[in-house]
MDTraj code that builds the backbone (N, CA, C; nanometers):
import mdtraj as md
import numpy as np

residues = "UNK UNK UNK UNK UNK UNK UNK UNK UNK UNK UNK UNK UNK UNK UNK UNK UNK UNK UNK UNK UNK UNK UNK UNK UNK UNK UNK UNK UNK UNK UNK UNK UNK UNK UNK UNK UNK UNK UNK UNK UNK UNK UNK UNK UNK UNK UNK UNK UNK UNK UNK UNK UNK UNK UNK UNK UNK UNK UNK UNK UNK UNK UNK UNK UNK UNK UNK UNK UNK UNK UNK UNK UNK UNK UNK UNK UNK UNK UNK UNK UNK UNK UNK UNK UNK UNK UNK UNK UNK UNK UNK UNK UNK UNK UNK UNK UNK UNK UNK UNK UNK UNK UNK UNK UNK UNK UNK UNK UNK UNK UNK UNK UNK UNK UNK UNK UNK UNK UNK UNK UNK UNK UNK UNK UNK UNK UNK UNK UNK UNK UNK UNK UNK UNK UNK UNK UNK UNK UNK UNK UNK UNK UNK UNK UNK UNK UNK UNK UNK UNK UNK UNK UNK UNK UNK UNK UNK UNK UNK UNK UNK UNK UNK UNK UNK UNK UNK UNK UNK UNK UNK UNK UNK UNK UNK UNK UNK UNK UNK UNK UNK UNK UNK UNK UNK UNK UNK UNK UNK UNK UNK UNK UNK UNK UNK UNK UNK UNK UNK UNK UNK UNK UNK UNK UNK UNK UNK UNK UNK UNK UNK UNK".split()
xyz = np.array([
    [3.8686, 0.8022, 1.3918],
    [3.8429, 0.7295, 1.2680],
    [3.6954, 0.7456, 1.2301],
    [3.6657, 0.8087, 1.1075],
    [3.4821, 0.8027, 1.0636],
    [3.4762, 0.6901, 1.0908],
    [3.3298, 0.6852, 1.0485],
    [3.1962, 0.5559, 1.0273],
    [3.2415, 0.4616, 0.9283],
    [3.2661, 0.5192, 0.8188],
    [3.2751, 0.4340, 0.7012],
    [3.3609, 0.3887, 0.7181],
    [3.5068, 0.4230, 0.7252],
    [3.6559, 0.3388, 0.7160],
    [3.6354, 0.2742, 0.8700],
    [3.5716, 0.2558, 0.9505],
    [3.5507, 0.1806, 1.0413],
    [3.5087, 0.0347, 1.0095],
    [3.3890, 0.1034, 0.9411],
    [3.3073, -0.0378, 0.9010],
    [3.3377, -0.1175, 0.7918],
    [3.4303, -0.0585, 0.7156],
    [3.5115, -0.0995, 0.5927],
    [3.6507, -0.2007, 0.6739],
    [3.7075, -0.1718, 0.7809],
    [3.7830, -0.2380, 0.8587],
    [3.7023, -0.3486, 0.8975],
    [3.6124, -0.3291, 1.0232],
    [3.5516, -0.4018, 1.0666],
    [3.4591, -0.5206, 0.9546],
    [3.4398, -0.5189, 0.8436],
    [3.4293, -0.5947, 0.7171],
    [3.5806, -0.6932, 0.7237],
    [3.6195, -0.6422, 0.7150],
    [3.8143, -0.6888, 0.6841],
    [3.7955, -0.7782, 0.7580],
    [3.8172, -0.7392, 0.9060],
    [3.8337, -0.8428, 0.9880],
    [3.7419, -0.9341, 1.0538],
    [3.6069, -0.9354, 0.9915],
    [3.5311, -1.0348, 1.0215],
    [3.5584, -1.1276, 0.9273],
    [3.5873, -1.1116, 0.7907],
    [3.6449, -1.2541, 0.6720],
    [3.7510, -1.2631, 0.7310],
    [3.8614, -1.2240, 0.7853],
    [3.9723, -1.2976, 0.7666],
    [3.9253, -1.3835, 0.9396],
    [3.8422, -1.3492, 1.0452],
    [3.8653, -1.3768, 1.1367],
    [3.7452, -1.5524, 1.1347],
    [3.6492, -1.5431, 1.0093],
    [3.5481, -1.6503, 0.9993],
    [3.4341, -1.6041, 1.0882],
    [3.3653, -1.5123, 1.1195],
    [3.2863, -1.5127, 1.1923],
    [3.1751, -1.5542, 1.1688],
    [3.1145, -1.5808, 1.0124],
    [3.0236, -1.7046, 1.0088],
    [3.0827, -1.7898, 1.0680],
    [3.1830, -1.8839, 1.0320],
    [3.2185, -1.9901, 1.0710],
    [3.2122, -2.0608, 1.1885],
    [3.1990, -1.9776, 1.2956],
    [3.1715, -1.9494, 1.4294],
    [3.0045, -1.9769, 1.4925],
    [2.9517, -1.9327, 1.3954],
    [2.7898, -1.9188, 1.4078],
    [2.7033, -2.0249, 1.4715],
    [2.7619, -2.1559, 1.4827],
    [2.6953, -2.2739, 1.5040],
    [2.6435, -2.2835, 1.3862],
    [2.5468, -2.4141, 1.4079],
    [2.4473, -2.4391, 1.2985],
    [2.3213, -2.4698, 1.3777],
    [2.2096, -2.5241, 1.2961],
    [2.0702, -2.5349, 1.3158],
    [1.9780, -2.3777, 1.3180],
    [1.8564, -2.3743, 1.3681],
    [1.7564, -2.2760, 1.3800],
    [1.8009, -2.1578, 1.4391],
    [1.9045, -2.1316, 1.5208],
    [1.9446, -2.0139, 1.5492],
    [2.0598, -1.9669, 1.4693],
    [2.1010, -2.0080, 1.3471],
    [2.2179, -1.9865, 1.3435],
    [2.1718, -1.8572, 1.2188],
    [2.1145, -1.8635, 1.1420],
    [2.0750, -1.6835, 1.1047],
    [2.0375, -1.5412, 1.1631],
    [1.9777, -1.6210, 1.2936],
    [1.9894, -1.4976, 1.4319],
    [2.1223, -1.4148, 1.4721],
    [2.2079, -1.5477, 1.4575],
    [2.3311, -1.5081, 1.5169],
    [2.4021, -1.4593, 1.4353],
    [2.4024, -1.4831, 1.2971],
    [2.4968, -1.3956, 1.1776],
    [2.4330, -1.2941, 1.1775],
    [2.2971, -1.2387, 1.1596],
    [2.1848, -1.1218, 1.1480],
    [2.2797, -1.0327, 1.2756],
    [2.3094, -1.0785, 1.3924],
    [2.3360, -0.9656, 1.5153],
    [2.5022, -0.9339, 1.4994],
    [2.5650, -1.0577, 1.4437],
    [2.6987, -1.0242, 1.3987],
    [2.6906, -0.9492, 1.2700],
    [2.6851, -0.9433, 1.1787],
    [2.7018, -0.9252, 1.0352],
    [2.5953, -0.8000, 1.0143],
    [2.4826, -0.8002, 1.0338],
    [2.3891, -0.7188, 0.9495],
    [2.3731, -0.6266, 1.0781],
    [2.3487, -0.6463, 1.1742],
    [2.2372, -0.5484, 1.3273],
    [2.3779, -0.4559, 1.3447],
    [2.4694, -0.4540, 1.3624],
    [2.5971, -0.3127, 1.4067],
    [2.5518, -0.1977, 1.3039],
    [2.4923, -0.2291, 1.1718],
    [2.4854, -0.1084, 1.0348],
    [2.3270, -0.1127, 1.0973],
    [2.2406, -0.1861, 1.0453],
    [2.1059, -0.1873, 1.0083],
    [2.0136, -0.2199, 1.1219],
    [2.0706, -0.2543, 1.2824],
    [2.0171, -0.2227, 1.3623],
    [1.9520, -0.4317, 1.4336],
    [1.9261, -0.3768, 1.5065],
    [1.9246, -0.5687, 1.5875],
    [1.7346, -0.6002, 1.5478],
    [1.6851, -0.4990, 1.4902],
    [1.5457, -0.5443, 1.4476],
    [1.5135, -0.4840, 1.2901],
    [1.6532, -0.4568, 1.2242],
    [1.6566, -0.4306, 1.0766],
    [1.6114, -0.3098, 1.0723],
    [1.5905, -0.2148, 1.1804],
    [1.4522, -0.0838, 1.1514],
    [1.5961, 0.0352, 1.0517],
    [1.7451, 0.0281, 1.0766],
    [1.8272, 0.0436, 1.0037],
    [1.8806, 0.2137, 1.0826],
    [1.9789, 0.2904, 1.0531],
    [2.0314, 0.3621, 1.1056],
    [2.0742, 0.5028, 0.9388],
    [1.9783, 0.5668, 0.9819],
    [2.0311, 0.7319, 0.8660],
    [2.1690, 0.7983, 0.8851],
    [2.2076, 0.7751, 1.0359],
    [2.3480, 0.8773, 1.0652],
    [2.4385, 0.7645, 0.9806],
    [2.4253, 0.6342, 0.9308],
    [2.5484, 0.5938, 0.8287],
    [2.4843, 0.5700, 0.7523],
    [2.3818, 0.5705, 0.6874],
    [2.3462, 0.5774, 0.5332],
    [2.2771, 0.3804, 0.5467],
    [2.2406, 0.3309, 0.6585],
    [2.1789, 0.2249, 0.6432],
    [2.0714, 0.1428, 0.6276],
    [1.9815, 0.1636, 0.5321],
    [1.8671, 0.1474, 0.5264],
    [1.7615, 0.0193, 0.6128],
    [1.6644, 0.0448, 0.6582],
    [1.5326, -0.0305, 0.7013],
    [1.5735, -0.1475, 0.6468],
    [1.6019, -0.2502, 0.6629],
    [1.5360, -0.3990, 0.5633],
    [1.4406, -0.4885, 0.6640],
    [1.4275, -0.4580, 0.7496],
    [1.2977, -0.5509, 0.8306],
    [1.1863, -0.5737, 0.7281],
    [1.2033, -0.7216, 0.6641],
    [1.0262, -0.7216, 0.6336],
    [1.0511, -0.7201, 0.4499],
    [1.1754, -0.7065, 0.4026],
    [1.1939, -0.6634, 0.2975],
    [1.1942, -0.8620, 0.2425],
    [1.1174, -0.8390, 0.0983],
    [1.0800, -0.9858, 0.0720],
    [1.2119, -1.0492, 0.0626],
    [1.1806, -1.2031, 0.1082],
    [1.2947, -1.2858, 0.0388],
    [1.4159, -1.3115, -0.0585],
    [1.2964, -1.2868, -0.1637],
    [1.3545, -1.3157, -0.2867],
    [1.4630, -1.1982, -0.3210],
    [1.4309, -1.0682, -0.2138],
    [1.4717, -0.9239, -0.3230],
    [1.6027, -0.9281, -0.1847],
    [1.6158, -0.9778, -0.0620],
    [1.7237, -0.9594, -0.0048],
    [1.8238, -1.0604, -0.0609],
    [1.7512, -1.1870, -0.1066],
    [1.8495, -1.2952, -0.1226],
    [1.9222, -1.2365, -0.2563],
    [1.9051, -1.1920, -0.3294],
    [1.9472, -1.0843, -0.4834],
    [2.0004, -1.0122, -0.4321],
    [2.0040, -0.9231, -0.3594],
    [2.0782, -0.8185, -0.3684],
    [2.2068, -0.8582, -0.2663],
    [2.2523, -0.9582, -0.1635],
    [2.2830, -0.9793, -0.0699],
    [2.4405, -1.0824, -0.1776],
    [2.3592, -1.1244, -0.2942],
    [2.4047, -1.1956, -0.3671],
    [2.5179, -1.1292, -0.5015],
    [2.4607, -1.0556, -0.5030],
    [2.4889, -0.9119, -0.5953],
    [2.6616, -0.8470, -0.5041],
    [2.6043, -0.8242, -0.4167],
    [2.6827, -0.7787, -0.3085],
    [2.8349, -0.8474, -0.3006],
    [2.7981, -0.9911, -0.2592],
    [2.8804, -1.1333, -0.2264],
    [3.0125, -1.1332, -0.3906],
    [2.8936, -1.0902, -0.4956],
    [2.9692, -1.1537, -0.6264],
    [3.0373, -1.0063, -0.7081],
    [3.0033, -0.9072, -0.6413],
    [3.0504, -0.7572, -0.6994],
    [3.0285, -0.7303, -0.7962],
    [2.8867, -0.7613, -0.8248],
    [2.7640, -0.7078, -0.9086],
    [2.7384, -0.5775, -0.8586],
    [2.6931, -0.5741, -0.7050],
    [2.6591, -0.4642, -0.6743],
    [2.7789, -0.4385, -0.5295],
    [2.7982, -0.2759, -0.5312],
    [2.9159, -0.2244, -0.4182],
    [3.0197, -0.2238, -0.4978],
    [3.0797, -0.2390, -0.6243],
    [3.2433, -0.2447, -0.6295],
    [3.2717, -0.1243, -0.6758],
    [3.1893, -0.0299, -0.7268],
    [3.1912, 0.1106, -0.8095],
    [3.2864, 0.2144, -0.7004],
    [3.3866, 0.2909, -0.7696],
    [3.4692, 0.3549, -0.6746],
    [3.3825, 0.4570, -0.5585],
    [3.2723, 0.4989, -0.6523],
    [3.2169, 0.5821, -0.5837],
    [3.0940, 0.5385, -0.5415],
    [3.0285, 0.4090, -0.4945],
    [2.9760, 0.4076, -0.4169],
    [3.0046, 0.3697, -0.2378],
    [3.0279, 0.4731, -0.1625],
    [3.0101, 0.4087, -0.0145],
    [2.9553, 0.3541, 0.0149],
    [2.8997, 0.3345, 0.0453],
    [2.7955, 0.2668, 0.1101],
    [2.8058, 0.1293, 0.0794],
    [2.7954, 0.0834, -0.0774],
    [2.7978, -0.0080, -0.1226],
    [2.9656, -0.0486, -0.0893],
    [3.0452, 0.0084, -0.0745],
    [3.1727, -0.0612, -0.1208],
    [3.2213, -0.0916, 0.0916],
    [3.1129, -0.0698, 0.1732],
    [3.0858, -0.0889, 0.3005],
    [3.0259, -0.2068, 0.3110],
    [2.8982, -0.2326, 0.2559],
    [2.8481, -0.3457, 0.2161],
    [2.8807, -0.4479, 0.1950],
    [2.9397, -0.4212, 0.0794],
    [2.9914, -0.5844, 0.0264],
    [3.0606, -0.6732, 0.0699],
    [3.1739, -0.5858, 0.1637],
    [3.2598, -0.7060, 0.2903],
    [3.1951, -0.7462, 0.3834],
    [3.0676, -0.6711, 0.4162],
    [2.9302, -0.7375, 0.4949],
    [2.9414, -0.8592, 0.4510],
    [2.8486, -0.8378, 0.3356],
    [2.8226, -0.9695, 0.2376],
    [2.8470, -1.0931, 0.2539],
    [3.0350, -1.0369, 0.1984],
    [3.0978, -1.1684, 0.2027],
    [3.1623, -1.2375, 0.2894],
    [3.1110, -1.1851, 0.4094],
    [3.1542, -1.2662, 0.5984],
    [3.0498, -1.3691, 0.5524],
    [3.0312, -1.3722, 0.5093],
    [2.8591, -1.5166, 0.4554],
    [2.9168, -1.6048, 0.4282],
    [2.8738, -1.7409, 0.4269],
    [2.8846, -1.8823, 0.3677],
    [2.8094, -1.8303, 0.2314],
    [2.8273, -1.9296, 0.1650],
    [2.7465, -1.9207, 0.0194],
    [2.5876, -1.9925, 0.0960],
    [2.6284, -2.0485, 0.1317],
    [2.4846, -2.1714, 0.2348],
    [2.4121, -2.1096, 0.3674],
    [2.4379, -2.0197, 0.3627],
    [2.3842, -1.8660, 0.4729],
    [2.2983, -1.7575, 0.4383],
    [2.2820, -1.7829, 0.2943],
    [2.2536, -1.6377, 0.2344],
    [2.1030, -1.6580, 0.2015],
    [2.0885, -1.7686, 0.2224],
    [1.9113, -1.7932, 0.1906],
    [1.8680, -1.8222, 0.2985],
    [1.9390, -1.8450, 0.4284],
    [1.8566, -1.8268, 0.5477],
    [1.9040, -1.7252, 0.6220],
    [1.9726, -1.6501, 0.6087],
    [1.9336, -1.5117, 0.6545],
    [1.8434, -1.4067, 0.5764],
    [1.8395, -1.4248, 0.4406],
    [1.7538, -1.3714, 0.3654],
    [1.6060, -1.3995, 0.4637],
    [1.5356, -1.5541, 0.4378],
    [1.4243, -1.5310, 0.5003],
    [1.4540, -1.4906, 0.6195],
    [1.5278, -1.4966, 0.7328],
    [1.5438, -1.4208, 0.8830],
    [1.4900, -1.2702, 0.8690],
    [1.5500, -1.1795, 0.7702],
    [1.5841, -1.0522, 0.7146],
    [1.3825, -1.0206, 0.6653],
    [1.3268, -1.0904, 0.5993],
    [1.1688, -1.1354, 0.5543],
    [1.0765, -1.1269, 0.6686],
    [1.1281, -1.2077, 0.7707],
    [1.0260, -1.2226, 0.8795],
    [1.0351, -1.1308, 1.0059],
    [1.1373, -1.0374, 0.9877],
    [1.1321, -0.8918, 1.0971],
    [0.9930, -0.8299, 1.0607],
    [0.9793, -0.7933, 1.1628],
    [0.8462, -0.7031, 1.1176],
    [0.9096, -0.5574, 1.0989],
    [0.8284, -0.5175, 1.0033],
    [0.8621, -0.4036, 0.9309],
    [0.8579, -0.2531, 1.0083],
    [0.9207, -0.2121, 1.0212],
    [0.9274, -0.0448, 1.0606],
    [0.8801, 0.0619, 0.9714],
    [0.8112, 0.1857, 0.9733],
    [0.7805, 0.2408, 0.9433],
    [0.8473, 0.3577, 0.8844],
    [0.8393, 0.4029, 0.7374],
    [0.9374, 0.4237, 0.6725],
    [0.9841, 0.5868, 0.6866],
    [1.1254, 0.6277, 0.7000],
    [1.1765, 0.7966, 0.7274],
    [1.0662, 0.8863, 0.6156],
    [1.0683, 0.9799, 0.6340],
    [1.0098, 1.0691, 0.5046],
    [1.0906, 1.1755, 0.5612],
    [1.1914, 1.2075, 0.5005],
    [1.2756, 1.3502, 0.5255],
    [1.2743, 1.4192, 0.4378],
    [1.2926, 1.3489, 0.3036],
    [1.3121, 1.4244, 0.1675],
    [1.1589, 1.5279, 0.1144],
    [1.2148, 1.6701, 0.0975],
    [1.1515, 1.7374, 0.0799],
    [1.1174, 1.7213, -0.0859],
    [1.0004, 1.7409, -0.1097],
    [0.9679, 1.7464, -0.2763],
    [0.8239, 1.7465, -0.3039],
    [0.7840, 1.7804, -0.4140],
    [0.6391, 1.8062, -0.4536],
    [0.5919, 1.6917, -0.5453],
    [0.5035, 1.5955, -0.3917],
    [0.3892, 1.4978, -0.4272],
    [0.3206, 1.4753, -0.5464],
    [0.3129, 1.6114, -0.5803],
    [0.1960, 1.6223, -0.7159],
    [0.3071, 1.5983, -0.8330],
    [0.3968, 1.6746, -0.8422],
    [0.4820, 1.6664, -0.8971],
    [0.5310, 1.5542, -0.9627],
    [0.5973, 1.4753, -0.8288],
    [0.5948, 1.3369, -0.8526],
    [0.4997, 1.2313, -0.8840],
    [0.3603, 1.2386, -0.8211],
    [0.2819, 1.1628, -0.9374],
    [0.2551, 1.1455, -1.0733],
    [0.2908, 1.2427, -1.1642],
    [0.3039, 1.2309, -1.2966],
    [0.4202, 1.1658, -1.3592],
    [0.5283, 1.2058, -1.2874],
    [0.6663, 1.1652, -1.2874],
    [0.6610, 0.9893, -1.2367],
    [0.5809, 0.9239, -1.1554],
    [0.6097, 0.8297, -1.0544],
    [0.5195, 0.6839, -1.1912],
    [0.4501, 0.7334, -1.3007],
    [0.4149, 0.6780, -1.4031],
    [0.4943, 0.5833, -1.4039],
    [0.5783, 0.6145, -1.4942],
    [0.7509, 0.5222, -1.5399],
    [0.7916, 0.4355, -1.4513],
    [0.7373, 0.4712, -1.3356],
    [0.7863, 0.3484, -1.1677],
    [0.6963, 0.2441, -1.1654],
    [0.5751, 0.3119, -1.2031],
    [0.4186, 0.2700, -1.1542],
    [0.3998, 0.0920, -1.2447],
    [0.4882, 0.1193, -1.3187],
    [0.4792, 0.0259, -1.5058],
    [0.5712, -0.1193, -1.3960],
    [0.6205, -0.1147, -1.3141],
    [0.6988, -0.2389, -1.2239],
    [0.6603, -0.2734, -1.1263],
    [0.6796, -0.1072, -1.0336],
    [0.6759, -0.1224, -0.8967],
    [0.5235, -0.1441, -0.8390],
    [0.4228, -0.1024, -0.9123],
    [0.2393, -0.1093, -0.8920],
    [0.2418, 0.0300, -0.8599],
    [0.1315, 0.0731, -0.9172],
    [0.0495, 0.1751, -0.8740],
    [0.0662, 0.2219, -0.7350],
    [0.0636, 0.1252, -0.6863],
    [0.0705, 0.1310, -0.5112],
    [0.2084, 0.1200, -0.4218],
    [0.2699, 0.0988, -0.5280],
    [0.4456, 0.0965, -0.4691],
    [0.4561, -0.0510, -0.4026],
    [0.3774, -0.1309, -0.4187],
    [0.4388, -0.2775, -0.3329],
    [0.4956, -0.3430, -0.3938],
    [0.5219, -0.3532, -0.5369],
    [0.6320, -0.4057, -0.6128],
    [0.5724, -0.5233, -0.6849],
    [0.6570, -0.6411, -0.7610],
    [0.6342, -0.7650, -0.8194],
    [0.7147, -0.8353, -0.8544],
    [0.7161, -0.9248, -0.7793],
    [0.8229, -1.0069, -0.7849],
    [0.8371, -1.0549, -0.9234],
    [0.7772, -1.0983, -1.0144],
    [0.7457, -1.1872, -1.1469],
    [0.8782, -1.0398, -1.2553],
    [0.8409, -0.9190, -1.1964],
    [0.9059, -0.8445, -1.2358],
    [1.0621, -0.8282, -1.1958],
    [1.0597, -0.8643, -1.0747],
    [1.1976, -0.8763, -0.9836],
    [1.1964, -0.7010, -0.9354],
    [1.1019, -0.6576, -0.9056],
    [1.0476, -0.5225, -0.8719],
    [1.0181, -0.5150, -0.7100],
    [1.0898, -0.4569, -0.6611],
    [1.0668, -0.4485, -0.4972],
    [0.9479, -0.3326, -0.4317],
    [0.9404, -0.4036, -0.3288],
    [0.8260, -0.2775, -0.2755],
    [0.8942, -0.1857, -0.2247],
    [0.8587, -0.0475, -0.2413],
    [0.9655, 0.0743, -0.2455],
    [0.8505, 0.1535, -0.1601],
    [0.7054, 0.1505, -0.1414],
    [0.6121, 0.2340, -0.0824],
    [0.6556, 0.2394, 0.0841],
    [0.7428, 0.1433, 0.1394],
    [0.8045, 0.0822, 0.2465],
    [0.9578, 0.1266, 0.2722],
    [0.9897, 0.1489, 0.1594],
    [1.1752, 0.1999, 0.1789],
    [1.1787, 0.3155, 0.2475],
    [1.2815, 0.3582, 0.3486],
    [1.3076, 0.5103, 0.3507],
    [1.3122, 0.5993, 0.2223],
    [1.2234, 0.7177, 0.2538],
    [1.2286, 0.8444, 0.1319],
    [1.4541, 0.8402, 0.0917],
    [1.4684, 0.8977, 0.1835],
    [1.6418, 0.9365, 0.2052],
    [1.7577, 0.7925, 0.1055],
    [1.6634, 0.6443, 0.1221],
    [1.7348, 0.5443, 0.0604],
    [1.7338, 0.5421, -0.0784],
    [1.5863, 0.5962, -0.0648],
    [1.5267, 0.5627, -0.2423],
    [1.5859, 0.6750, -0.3081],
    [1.6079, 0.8264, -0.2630],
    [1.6820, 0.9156, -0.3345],
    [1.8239, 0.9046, -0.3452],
    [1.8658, 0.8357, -0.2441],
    [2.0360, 0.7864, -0.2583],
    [2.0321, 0.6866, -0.3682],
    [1.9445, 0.5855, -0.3745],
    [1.9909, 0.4798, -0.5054],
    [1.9255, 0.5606, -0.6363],
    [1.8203, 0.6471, -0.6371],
    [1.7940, 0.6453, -0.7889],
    [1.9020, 0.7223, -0.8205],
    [1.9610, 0.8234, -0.7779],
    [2.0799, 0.9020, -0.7957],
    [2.2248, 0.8351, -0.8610],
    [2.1734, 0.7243, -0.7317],
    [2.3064, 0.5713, -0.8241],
    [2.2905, 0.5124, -0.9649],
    [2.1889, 0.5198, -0.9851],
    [2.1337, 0.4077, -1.1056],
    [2.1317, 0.5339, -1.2185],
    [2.1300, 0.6832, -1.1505],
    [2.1251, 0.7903, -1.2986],
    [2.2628, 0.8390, -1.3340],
    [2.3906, 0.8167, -1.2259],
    [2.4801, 0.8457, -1.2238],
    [2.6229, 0.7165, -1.3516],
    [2.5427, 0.5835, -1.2831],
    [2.5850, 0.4846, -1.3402],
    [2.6757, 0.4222, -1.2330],
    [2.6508, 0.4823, -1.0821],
    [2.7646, 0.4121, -0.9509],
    [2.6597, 0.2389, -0.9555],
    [2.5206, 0.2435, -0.9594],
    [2.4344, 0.1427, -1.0252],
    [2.3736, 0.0678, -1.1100],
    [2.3733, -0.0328, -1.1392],
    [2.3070, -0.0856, -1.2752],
    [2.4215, -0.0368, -1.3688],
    [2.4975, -0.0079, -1.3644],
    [2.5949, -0.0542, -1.4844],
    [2.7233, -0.1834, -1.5302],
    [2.6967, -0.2649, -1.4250],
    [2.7820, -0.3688, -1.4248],
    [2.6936, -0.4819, -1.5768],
    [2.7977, -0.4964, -1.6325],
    [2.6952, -0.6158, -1.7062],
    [2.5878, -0.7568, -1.6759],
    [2.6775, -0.7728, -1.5412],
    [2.5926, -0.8857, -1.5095],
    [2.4584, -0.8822, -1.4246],
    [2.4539, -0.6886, -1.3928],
    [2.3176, -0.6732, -1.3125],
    [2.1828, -0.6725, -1.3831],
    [2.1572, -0.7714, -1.4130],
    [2.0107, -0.7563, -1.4658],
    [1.9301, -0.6963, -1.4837],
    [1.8915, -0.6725, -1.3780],
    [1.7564, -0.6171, -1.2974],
    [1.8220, -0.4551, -1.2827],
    [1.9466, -0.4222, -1.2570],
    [1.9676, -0.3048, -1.2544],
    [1.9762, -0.2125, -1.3904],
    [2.0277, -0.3287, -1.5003],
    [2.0381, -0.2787, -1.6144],
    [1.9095, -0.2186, -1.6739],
    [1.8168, -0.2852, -1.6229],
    [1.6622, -0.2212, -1.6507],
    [1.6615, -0.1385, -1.5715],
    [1.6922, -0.1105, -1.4570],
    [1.6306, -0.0118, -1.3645],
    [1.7175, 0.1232, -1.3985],
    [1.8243, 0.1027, -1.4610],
    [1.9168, 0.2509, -1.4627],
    [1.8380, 0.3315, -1.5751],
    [1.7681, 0.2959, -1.7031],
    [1.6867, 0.3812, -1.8367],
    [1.5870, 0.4274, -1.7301],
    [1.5180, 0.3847, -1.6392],
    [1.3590, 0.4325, -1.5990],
    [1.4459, 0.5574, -1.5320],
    [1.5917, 0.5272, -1.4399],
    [1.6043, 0.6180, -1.3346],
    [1.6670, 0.7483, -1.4205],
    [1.7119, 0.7396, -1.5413],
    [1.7225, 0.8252, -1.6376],
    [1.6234, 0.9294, -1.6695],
    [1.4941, 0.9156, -1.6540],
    [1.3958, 0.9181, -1.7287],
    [1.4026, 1.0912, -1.6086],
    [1.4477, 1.0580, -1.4914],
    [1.3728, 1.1690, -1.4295],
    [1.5209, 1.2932, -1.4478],
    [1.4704, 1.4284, -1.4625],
    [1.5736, 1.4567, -1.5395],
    [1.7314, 1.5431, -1.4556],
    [1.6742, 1.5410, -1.3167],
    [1.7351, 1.6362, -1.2184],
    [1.6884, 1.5666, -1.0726],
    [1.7951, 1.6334, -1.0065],
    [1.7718, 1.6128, -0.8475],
    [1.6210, 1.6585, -0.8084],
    [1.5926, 1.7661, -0.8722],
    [1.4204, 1.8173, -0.8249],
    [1.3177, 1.6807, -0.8416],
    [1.3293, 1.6856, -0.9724],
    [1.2858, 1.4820, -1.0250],
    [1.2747, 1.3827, -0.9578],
    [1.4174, 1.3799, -0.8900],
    [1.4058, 1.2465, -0.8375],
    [1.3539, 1.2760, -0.6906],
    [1.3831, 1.4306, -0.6164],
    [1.3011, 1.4244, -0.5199],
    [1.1368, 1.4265, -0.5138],
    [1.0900, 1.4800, -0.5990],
    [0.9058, 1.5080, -0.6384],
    [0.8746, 1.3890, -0.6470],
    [0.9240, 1.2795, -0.7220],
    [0.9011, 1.1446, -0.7114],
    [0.9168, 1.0315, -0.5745],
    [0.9806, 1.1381, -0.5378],
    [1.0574, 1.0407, -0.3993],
    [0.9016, 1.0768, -0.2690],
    [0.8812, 1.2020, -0.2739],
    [0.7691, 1.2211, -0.2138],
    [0.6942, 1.2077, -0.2522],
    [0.6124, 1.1569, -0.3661],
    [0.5192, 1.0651, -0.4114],
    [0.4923, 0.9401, -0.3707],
    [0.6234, 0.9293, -0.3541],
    [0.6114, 0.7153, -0.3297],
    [0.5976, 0.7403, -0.1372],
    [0.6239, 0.8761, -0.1006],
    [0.6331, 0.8441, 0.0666],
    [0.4726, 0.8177, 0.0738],
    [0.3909, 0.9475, -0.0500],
    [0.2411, 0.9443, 0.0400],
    [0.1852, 0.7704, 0.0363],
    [0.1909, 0.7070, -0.0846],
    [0.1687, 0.5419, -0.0666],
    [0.1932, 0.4881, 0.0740],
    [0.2937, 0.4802, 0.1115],
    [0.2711, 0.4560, 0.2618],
    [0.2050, 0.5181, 0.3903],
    [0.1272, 0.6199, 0.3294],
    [0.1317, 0.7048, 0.4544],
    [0.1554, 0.8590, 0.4338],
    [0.2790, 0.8425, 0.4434],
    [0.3396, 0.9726, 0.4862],
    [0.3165, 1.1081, 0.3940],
    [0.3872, 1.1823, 0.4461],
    [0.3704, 1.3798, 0.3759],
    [0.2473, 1.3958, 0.3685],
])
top = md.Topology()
chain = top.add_chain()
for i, resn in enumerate(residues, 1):
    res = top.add_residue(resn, chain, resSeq=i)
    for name in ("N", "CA", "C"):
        top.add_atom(name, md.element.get_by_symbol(name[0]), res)
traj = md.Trajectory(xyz[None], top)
């Protein structure tokens, strides 16, 4: 059996089986959904796993896990036929209490952060001219703004950020009506005009952190 229809099962049968429900309550009890629910995909310190397409979230702000986690829960985001990943996700999600999702969010906040893949090949320079149109949300510097509802992306895996802008130009993203924040984000991810695009940009945002 692959990865995906595994974890698409294993989704299944954590809602029907309650495994929040199970969790206890008090100060440990987002530890314990985090190692059930989130650490099998994204790893027991969030640093996240590439052989299934699971991105880093150690360290990733509050506000932008509790949104998207939420997104997820309400099939805003994941219900598109063709996203995997996302349509893996979302039965994540919804093993959650509705009353879980803001304290595993901060749990998810206070990992310390891992240091981000740079695999994706593309031309830096390239992408700085191109990385303008990003620059107008995300900062100059890639750490994002919240006031914007703009995440820090200088921190994401290269490999994540080229899998979602691909989503958001395709329309597997940001095309639901009720995504907000995606509905803005799908015109910018337009803007770049080809796979070359979105990679030159993608290695732009790695050197901000560091990398290439």
């Amino acid at each position: 059996m692959d990865v995906h229809r595994w974890m698409v099962l294993a989704g299944l049968f954590l809602s029907l089986t309650g495994c929040g429900a199970a969790a206890g309550q008090g100060e440990g009890r987002a530890e314990v959904l985090f190692a059930d629910n989130c650490g099998p995909c994204h790893g027991v310190g969030g640093e996240g796993n590439p052989s299934i397409a699971a991105p880093a979230i150690a360290g990733l702000p509050e506000w932008y896990v509790l949104a998207q986690l939420t997104k997820f829960r309400d099939g805003i985001r994941g219900a598109h036929a063709d996203d995997t990943e996302g349509l893996r996700m979302r039965p994540m999600a919804r093993t959650l209490l509705p009353e879980d999702v803001a304290p595993i969010s901060a749990y998810v906040a206070a990992l310390t952060p891992v240091a981000p893949d740079h695999v994706v090949s593309g031309d830096a320079d390239a992408g700085k001219a191109l990385y303008a149109t990003c620059a107008a949300c995300h900062g100059v510097d890639g750490k994002g703004n919240q006031a914007l509802n703009a995440p820090p992306i200088a921190t994401m895996d290269d490999w994540y950020l080229r899998s979602q802008l691909g989503k958001f130009r395709s329309g597997v993203r940001g095309a639901n009506p009720k995504d907000v924040t995606g509905l803005q984000m799908r015109p910018m991810a337009m803007t770049l005009k080809d796979d070359k695009a979105v990679s030159d940009v993608v290695a732009h945002i790695a050197t901000l952190s560091g990398g290439h």
